[in-house]
MDTraj code that builds the backbone (N, CA, C; nanometers):
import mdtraj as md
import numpy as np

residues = "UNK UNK UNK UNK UNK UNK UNK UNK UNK UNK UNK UNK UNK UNK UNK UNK UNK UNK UNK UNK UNK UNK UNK UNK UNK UNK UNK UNK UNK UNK UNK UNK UNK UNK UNK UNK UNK UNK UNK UNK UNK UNK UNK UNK UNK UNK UNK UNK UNK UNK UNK UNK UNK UNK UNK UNK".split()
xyz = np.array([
    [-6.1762, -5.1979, 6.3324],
    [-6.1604, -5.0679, 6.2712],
    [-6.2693, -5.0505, 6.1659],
    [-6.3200, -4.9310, 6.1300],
    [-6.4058, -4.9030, 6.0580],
    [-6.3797, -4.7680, 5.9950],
    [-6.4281, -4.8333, 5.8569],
    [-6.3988, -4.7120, 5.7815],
    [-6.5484, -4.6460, 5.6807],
    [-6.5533, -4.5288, 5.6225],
    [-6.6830, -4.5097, 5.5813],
    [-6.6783, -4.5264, 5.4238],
    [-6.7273, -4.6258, 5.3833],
    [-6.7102, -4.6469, 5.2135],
    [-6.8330, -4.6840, 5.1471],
    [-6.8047, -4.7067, 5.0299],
    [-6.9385, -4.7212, 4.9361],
    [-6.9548, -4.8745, 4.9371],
    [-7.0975, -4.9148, 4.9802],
    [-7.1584, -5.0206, 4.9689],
    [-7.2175, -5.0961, 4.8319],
    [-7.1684, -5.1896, 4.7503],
    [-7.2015, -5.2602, 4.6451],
    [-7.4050, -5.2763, 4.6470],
    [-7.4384, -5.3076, 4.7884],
    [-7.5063, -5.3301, 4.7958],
    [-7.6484, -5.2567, 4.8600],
    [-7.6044, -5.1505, 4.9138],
    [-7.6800, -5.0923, 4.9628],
    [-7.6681, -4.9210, 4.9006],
    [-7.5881, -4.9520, 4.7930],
    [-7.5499, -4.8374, 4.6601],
    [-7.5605, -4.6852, 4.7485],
    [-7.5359, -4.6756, 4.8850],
    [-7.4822, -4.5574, 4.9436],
    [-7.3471, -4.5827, 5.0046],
    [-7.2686, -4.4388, 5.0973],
    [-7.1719, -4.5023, 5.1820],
    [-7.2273, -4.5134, 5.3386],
    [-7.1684, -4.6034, 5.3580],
    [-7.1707, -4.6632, 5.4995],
    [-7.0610, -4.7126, 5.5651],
    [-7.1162, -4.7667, 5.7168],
    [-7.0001, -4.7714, 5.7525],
    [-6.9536, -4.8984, 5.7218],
    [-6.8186, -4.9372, 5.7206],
    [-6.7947, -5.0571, 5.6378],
    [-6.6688, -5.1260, 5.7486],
    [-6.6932, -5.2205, 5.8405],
    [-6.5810, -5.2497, 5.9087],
    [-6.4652, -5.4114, 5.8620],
    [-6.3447, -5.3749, 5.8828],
    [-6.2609, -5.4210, 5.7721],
    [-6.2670, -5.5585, 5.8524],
    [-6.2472, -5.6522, 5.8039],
    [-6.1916, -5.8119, 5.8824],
    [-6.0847, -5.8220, 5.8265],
    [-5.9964, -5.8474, 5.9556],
    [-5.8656, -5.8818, 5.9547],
    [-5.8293, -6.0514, 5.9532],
    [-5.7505, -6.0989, 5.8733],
    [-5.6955, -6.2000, 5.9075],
    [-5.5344, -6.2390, 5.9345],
    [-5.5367, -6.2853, 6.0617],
    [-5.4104, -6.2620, 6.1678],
    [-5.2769, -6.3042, 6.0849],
    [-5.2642, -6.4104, 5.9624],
    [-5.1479, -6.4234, 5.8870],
    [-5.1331, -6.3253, 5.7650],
    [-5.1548, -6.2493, 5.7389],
    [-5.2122, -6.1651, 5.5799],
    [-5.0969, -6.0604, 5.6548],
    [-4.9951, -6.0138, 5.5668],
    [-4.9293, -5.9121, 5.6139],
    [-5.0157, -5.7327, 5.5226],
    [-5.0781, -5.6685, 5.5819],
    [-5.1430, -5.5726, 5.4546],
    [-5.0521, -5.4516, 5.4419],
    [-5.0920, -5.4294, 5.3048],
    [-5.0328, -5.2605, 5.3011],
    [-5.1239, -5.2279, 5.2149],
    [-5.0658, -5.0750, 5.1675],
    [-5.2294, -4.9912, 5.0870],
    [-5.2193, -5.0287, 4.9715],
    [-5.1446, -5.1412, 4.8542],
    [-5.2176, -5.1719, 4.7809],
    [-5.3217, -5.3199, 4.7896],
    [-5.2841, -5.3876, 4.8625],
    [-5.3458, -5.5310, 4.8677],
    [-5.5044, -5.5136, 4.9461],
    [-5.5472, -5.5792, 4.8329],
    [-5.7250, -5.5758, 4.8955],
    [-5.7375, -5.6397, 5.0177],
    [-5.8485, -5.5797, 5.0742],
    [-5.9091, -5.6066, 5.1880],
    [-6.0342, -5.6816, 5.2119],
    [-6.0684, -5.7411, 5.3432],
    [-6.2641, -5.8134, 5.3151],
    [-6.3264, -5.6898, 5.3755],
    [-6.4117, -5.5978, 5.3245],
    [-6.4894, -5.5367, 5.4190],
    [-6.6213, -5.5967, 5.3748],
    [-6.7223, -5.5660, 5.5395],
    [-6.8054, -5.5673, 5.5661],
    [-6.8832, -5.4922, 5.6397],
    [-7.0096, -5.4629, 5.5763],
    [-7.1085, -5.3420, 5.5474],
    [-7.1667, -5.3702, 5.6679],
    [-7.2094, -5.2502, 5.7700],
    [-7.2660, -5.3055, 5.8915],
    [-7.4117, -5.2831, 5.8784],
    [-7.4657, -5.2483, 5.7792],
    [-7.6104, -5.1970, 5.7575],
    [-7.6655, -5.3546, 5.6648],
    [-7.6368, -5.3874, 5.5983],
    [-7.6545, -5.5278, 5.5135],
    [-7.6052, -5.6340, 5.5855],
    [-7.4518, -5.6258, 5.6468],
    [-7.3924, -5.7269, 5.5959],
    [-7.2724, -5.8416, 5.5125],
    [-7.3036, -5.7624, 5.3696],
    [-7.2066, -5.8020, 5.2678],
    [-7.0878, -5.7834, 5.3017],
    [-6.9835, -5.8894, 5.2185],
    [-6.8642, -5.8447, 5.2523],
    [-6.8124, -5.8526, 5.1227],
    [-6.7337, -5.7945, 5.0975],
    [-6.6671, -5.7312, 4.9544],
    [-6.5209, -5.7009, 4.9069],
    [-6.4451, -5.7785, 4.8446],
    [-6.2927, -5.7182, 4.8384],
    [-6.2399, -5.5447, 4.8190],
    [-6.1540, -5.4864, 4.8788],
    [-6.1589, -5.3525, 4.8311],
    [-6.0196, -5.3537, 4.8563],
    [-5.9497, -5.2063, 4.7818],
    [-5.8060, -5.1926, 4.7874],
    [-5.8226, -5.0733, 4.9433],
    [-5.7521, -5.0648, 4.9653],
    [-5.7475, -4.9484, 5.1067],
    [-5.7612, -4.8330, 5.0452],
    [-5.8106, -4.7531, 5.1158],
    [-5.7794, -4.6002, 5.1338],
    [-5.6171, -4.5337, 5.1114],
    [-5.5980, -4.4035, 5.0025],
    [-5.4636, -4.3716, 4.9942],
    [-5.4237, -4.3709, 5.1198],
    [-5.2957, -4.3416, 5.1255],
    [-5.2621, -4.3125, 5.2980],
    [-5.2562, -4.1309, 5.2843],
    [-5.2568, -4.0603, 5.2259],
    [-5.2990, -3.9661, 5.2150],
    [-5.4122, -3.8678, 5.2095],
    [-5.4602, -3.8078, 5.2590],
    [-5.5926, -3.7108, 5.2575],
    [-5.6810, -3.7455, 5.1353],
    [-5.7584, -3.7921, 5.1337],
    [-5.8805, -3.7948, 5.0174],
    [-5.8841, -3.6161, 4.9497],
    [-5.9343, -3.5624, 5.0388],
    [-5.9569, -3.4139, 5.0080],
    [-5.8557, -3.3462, 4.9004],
    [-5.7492, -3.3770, 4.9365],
    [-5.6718, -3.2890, 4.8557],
    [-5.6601, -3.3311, 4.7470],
    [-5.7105, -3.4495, 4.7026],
    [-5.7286, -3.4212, 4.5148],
    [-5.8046, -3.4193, 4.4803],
])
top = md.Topology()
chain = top.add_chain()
for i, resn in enumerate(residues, 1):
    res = top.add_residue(resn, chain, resSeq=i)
    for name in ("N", "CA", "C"):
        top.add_atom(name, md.element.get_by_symbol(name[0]), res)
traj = md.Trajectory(xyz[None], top)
């Protein structure tokens, strides 16, 4: 899965695809590993609301 977020490292957004690990139960507050498909890097992040970005 891939999501489009801001890169630490490449200081734009990109696309950023998440790594899953198969025992980790997740929900939207517990950080995630993403990794930047333009660099590389991988980076802790909290998820996306589960709600529309837009509307606030």
């Amino acid at each position: 899965m891939q999501e489009n977020r801001f890169c630490d490292r490449c200081m734009q957004k990109t696309l950023q695809e998440i790594v899953e690990n198969e025992e980790t139960i997740y929900t939207y507050k517990r950080k995630k590993i993403y990794k930047c498909t333009m660099c590389g890097s991988t980076s802790y992040k909290r998820g996306l609301r589960p709600s529309a970005e837009s509307v606030y």
